[in-house]
N, C-alpha and C positions, 0 to 999 in steps of 0.2 A: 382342748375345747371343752369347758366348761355347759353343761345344759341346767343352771341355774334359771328359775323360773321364781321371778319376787312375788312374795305372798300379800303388796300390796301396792296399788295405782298411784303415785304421786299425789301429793294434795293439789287441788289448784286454787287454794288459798293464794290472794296477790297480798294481805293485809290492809283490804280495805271494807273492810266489812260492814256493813247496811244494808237493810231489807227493803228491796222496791215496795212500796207501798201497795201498790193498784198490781203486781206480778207476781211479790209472796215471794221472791229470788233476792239473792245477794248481788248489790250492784259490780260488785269486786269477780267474784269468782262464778257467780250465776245457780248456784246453787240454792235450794230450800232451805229452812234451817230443821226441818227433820233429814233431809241427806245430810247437810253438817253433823249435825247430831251424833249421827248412823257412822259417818264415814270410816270410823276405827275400828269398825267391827263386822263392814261389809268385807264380803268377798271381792277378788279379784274381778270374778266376771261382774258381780252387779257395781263396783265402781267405775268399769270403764263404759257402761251402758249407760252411768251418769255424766261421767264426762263426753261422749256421744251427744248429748245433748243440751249440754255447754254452748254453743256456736251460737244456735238459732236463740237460747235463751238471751243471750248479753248481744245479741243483734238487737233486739226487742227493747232491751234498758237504752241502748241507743239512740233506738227509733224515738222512744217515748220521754227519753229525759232519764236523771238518775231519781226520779220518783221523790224527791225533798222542794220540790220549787212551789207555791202558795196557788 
């Protein structure tokens, strides 16, 4: 049994990247693009405290549109 412990969170980059307008998030993955930014050199714990908070952000682009419509 291995107790291998990864020194980093998945991206949750889908490849569609664009910043909601009126959110400041990425319609794609929900993220900021200071966490983009960051994401390579965050920690373990502060990446998954960002993906934590993934859900309710890209509930939001949902709600409101992908933030490009006139």
């Amino acid at each position: 049994m291995s107790n291998f412990v990864p020194n980093t969170v998945k991206s949750p980059c889908i490849r569609l990247c664009k910043i909601h307008v009126e959110l400041g998030s990425c319609i794609g993955c929900g993220r900021t693009m200071a966490e983009i930014a960051a994401w390579g050199s965050l920690g373990v714990e502060a990446q998954a405290k960002i993906i934590r908070k993934l859900p309710s952000r890209l509930d939001a682009i949902n709600r409101l549109g992908k933030g490009d419509e006139p």
